[in-house]
C-alpha positions in Angstrom: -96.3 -63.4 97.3 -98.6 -64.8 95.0 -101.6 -67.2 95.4 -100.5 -69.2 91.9 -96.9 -68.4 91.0 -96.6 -70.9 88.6 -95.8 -68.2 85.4 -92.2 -68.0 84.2 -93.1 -64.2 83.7 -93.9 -63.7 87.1 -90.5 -65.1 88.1 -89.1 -62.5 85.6 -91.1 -59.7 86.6 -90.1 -59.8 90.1 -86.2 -60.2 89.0 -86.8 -56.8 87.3 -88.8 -55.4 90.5 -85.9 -56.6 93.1 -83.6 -54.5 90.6 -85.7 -51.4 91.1 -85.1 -51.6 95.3 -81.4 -50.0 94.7 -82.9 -47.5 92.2 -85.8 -46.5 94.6 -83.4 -47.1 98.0 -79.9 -45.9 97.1 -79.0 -46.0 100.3 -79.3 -49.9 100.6 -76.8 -50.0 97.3 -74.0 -51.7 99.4 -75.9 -54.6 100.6 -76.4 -57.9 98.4 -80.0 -58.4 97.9 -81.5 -62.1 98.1 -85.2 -62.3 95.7 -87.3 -64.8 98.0 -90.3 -65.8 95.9 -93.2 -67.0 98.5 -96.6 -68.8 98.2 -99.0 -71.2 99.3 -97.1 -73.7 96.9 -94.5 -73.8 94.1 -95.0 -77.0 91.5 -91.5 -78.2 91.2 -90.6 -76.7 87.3 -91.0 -73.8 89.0 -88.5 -74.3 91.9 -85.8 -74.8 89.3 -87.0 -72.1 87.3 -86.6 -69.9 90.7 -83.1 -71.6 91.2 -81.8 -70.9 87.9 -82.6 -67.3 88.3 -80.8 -67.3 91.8 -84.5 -67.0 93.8 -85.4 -68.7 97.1 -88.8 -70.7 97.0 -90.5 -70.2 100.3 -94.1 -72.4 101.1 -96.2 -73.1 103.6 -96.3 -76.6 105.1 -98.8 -76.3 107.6 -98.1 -73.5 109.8 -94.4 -73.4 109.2 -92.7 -71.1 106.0 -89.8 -73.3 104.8 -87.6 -71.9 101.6 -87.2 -75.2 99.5 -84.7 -74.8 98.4 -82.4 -73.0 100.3 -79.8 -75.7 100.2 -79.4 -75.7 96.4 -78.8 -72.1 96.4 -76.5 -71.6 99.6 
C-alpha cells in the first residue's frame, strides 16, 4: 500500500517483489499469484499502467475497498 502510488517504478518494483514470494515461500510455488496494488487513490494513467502489467487497483471510496478495475482484468 502506498499513500501516493502514482510512480511507474513503484508499479515495477512491486512486480519484482511479488516475484520474490515463490523464492522466499516455495511452498506456495503451485498457486497463481494475483499483484493487488492498493491506496487511498490511483490517478487513472496509473490504473492502465497497473493493467498493462496484469495488477488489480484497489481504493477506498468511503469506507468501502473496491479494485477498479477488476473487470478489465478478469
Amino acid at each position: 500500500m502506498k499513500a501516493n502510488p502514482n510512480r511507474a517504478e513503484y508499479v515495477n518494483d512491486f512486480l519484482k517483489k511479488l516475484q520474490l514470494v515463490k523464492k522466499f515461500l516455495p511452498a506456495l510455488i503451485e498457486y497463481t499469484f494475483y499483484g493487488i496494488s492498493a491506496s487511498l487513490d490511483v490517478k487513472p494513467k496509473t490504473v492502465e499502467l497497473l493493467m498493462r502489467k496484469g495488477i488489480y487497483a484497489m481504493i477506498m471510496r468511503g469506507d468501502i475497498l473496491e479494485i477498479v478495475n477488476f473487470e478489465d482484468l478478469k
